[in-house]
VOFILO-43323 format. One line per field, with one value per residue: residue number from 1; x negated, z, y negated of N, C-alpha, C in turn; residue in three letters. Coordinates in steps of 0.001 Angstrom, whole numbers, padded with zeros to 6 digits, m for minus. Example, Ala and Ser with C-alpha at 12.3 -4.5 7.8 and 13.67 -1.06 7.14 Angstrom:
! residues 2
resi	1,2;
n_x	m013190,m012850;
n_z	007800,007080;
n_y	005690,002250;
ca_x	m012300,m013670;
ca_z	007800,007140;
ca_y	004500,001060;
c_x	m013200,m012900;
c_z	007800,007870;
c_y	003300,m000030;
resn	ALA,SER;
! end
This chain:
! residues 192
resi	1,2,3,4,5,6,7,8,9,10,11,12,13,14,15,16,17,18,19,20,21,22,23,24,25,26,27,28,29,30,31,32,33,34,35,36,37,38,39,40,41,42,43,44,45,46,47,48,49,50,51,52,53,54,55,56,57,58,59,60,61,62,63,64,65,66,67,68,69,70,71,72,73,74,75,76,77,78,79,80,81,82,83,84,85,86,87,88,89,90,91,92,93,94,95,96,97,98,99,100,101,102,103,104,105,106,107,108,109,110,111,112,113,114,115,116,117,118,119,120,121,122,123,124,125,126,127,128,129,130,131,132,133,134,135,136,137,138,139,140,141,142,143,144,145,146,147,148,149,150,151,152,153,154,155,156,157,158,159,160,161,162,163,164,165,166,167,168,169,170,171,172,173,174,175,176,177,178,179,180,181,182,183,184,185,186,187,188,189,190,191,192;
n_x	m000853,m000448,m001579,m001073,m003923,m004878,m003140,m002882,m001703,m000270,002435,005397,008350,009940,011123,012721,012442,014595,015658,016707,016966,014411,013996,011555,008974,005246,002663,000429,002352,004476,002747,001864,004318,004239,002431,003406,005736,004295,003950,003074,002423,003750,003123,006200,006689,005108,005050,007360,008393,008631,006011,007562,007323,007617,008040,007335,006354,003138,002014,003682,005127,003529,002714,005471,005714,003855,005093,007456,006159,004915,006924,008260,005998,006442,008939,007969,007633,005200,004620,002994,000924,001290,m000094,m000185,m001262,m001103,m001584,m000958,m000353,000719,001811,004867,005086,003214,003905,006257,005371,004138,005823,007276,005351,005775,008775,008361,006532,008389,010647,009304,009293,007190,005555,005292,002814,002258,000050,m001022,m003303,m005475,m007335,m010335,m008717,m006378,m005537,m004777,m001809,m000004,002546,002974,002610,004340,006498,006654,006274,008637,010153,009467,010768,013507,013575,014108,015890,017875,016692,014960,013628,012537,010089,007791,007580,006388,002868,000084,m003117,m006297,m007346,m005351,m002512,m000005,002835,005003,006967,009586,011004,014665,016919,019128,019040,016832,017829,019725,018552,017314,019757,021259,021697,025405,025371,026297,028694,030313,030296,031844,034202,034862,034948,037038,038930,038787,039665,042403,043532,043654;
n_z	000000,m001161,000205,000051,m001578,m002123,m004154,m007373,m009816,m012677,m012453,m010075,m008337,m006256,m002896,000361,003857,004883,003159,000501,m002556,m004191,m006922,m009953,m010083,m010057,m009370,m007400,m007079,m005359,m002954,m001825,m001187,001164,002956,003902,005071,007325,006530,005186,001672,000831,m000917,m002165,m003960,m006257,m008662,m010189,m012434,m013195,m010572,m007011,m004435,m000865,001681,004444,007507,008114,010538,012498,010609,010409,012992,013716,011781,012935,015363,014591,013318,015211,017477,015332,015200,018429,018243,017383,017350,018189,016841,018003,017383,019444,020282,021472,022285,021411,022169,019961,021808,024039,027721,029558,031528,030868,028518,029050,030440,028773,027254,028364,028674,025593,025230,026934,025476,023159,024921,025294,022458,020801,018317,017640,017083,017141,017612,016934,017881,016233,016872,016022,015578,016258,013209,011912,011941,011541,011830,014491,015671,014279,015267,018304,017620,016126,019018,020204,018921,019012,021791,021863,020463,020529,020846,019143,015946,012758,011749,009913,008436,010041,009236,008006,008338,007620,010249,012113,013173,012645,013141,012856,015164,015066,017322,017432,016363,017928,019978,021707,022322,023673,025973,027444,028507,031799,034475,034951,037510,039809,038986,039032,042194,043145,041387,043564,046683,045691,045633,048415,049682,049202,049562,052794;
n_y	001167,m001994,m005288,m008881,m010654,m007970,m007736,m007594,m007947,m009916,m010892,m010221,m008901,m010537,m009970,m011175,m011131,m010819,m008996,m010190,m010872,m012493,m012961,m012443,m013993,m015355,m013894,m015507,m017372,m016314,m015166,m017500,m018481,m016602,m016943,m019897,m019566,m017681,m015223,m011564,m010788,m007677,m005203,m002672,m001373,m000287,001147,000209,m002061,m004861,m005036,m004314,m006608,m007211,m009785,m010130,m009331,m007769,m006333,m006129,m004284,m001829,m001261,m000181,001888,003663,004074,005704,007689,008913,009764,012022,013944,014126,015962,017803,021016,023590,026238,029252,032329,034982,037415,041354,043856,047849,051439,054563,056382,055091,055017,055093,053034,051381,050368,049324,046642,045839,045178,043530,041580,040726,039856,037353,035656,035231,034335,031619,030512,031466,032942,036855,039233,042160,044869,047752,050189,052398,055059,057211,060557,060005,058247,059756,060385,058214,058056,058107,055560,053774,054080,053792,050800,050453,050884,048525,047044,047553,047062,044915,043232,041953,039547,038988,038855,040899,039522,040497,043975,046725,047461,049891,048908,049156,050341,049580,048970,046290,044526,042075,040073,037378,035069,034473,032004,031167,032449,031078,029342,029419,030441,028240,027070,026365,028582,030059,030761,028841,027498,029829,030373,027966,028211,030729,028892,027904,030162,030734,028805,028324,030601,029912;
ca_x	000000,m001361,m001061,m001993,m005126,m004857,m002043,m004021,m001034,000510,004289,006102,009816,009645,012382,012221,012346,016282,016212,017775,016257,013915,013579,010895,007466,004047,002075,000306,003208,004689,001529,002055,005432,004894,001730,004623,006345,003006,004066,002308,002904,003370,004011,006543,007326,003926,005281,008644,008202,007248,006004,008304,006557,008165,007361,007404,005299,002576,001570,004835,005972,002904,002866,006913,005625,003360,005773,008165,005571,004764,007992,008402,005123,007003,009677,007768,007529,004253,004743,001665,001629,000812,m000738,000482,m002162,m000660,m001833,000167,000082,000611,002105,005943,005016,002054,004749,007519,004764,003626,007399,007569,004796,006214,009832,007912,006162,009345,011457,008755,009193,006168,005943,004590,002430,002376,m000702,m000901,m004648,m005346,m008654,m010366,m007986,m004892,m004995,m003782,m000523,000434,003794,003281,002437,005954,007988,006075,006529,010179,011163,009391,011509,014789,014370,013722,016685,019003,016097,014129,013786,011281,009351,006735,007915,005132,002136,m000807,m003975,m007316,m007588,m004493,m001117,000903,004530,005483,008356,009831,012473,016247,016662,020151,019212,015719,018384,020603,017872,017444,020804,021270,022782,026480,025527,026692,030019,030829,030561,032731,035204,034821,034990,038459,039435,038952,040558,044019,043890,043680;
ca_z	000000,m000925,000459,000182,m002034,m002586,m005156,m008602,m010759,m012541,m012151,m009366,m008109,m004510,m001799,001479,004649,005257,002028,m000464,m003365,m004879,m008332,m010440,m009703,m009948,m007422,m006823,m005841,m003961,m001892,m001443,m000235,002599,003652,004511,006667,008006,007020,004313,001003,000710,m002271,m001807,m004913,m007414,m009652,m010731,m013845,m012500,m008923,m006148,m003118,000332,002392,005500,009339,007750,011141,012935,009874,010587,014085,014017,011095,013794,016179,014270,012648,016644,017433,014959,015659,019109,017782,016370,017837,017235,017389,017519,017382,020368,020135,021864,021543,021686,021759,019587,023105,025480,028801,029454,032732,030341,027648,029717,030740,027492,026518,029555,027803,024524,025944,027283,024763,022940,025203,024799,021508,019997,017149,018626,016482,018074,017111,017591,017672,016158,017042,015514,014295,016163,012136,010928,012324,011674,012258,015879,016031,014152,016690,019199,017024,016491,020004,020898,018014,019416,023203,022439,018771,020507,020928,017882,014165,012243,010409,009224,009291,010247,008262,008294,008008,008077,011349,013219,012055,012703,012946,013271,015486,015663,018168,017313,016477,019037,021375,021873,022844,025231,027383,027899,029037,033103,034845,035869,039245,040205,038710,040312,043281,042998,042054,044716,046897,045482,046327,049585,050104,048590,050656,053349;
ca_y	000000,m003171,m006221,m010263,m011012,m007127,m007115,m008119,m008121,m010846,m010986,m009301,m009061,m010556,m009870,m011664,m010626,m010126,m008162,m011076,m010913,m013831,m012683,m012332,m014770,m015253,m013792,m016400,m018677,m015353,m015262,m019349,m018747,m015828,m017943,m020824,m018683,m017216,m013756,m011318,m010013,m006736,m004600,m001802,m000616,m000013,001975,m000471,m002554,m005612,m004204,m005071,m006905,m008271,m011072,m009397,m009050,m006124,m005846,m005497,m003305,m000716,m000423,000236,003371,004338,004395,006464,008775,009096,010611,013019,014468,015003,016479,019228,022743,024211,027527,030135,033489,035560,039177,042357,045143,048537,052890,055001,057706,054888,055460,054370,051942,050891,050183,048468,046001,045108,044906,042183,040238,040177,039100,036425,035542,034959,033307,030094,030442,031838,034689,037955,040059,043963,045672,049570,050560,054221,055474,058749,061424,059031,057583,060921,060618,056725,057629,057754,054021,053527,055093,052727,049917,050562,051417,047710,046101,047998,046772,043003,043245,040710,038497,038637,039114,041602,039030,041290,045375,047731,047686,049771,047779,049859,051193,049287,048826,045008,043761,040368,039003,035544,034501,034351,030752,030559,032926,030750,027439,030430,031013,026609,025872,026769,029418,029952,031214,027477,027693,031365,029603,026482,029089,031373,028366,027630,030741,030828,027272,029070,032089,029717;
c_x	m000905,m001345,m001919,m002653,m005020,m004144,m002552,m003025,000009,001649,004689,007528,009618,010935,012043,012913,013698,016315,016457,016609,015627,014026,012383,009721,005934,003524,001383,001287,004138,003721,001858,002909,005359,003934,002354,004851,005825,003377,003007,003173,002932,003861,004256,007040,006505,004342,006127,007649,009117,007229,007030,007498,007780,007824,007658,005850,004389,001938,002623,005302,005430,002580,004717,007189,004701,003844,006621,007312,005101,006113,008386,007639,005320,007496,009177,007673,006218,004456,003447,001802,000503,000531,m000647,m000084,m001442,m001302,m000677,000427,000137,001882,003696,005634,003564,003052,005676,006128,004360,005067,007886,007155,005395,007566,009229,007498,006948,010258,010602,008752,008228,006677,005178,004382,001805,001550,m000979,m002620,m004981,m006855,m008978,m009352,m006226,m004537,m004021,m002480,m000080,002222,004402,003350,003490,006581,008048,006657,008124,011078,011087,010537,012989,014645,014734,014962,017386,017961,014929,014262,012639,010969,008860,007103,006094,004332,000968,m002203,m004985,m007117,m006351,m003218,m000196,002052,004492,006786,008666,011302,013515,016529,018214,019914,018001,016687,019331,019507,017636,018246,020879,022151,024067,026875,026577,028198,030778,031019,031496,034324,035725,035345,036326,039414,040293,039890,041958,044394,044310,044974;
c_z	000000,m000528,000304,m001281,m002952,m004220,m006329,m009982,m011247,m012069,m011184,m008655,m006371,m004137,m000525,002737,005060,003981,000942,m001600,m004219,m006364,m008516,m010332,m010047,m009233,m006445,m005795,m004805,m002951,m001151,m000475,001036,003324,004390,005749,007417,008058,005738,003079,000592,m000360,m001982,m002526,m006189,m008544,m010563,m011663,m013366,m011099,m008168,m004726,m002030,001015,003890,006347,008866,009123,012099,012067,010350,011847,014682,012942,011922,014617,015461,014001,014008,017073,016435,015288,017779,019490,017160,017094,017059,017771,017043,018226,018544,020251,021345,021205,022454,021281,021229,020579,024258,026498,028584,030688,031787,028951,027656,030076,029485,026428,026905,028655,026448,024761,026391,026557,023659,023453,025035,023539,020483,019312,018184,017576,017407,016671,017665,017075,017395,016630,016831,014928,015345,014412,011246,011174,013008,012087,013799,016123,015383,014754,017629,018653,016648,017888,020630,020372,018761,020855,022917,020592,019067,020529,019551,016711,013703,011222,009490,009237,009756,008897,008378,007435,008465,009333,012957,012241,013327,012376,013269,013429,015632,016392,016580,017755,018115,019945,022216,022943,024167,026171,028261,028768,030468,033275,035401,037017,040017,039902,039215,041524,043990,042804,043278,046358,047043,045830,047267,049956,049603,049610,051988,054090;
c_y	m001238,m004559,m007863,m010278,m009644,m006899,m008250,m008387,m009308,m011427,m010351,m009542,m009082,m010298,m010147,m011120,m009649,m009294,m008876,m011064,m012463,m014153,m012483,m013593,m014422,m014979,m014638,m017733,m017623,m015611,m017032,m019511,m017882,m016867,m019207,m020351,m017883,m015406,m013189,m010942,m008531,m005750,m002855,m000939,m000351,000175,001006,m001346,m004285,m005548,m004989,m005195,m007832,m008957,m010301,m009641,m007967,m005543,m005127,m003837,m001835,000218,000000,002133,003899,005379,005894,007996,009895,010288,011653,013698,015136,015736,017883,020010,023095,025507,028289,031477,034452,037015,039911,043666,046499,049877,053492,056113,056685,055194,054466,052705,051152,049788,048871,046926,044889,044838,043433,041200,039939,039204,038153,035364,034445,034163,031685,029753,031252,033022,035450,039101,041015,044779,047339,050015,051815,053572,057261,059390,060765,058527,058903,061397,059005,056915,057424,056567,053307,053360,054028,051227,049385,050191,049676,046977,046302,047286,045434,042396,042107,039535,037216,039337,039696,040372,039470,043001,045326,048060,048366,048930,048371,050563,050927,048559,047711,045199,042955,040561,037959,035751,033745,033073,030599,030936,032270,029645,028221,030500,029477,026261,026565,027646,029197,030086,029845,027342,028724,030376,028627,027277,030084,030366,027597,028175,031381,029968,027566,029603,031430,029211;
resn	UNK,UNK,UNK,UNK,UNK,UNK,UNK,UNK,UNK,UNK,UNK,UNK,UNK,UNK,UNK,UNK,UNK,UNK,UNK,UNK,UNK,UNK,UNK,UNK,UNK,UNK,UNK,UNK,UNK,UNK,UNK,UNK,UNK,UNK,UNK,UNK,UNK,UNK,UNK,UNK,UNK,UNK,UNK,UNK,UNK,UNK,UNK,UNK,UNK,UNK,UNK,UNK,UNK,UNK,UNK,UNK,UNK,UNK,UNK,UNK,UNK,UNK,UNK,UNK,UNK,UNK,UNK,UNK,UNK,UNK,UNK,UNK,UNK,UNK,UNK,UNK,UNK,UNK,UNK,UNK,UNK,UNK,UNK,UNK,UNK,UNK,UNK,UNK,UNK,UNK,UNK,UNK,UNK,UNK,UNK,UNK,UNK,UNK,UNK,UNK,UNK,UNK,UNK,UNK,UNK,UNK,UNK,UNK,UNK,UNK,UNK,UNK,UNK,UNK,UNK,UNK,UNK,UNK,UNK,UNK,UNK,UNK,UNK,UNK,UNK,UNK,UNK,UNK,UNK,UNK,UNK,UNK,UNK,UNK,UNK,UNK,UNK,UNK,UNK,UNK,UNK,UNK,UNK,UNK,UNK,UNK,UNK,UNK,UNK,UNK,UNK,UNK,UNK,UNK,UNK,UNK,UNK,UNK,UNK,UNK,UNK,UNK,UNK,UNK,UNK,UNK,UNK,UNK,UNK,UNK,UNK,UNK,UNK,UNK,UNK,UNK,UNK,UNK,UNK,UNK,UNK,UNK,UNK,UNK,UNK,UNK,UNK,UNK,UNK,UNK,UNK,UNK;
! end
């Protein structure tokens, strides 16, 4: 964006501050006129046929696209993807544990890639690390989505899950324990 001194082209279609259009000018006597009103020129439209520049605050204007560009950048969710290393013979209390962490994992949002590690002649029977891979997908189904199925991949076979965009905003909102109560509460004050 160029502004002032910057903008090298003869003619351009000014518009002043409220929007109203000036018409068509010299840039030079554009430049003349924001200098008046101690503001800048700034050209917001390059491309148009003869550029369009505004008389406008360029310093106000840039720290108010700061601002904004600021807030979206809050607005964002970064999500990153958390890993969940798994045996295709592991143990059930070894299992349930590493079921915990993924559920976890998940409710903050993050993806959760579930790796199943063969080792030695474990690769000659990938379908065990399926089964595994399956049974994790089946506990945690209301929560999440197979991004990725089951893939093997040299010597260890991946799935990708991502959280269940509504059930991510269900786990946010507070419990009803508080409301049970208030009824219960009402109840009593009947019975009475």
């Amino acid at each position: 964006m160029r502004i002032n001194e910057e903008i090298r082209i003869r003619e351009v279609r000014v518009t002043d501050a409220n929007g109203e259009q000036l018409g068509v000018m010299l840039t030079r006597d554009a430049l003349r006129l924001a200098e008046e009103k101690h503001l800048d020129l700034v050209e917001v439209a390059p491309k148009a046929r003869p550029p369009v520049c505004r008389i406008m605050d360029f310093g106000k204007y840039r720290y108010e696209q700061q601002k904004r560009e600021k807030e979206v950048r809050k607005k964002q969710k970064i999500i990153t993807i958390k890993e969940v290393k798994l045996r295709p013979n592991i143990e059930q209390h070894d299992f349930e544990v590493k079921l915990k962490n993924a559920q976890r994992f998940i409710e903050e949002g993050n993806k959760v890639k579930v790796t199943i590690m063969f080792r030695g002649r474990e690769l000659s029977h990938p379908e065990l690390g399926s089964e595994v891979l399956n049974k994790l997908a089946k506990a945690l189904e209301e929560v999440v989505t197979v991004e990725r199925a089951a893939k093997l991949e040299g010597k260890n076979m991946t799935m990708i899950l991502s959280p269940k965009a509504q059930k991510a905003q269900k786990t946010k909102k507070p419990s009803t324990k508080g409301g049970d109560t208030g009824a219960q509460n009402q109840n009593a004050q009947s019975s009475s």
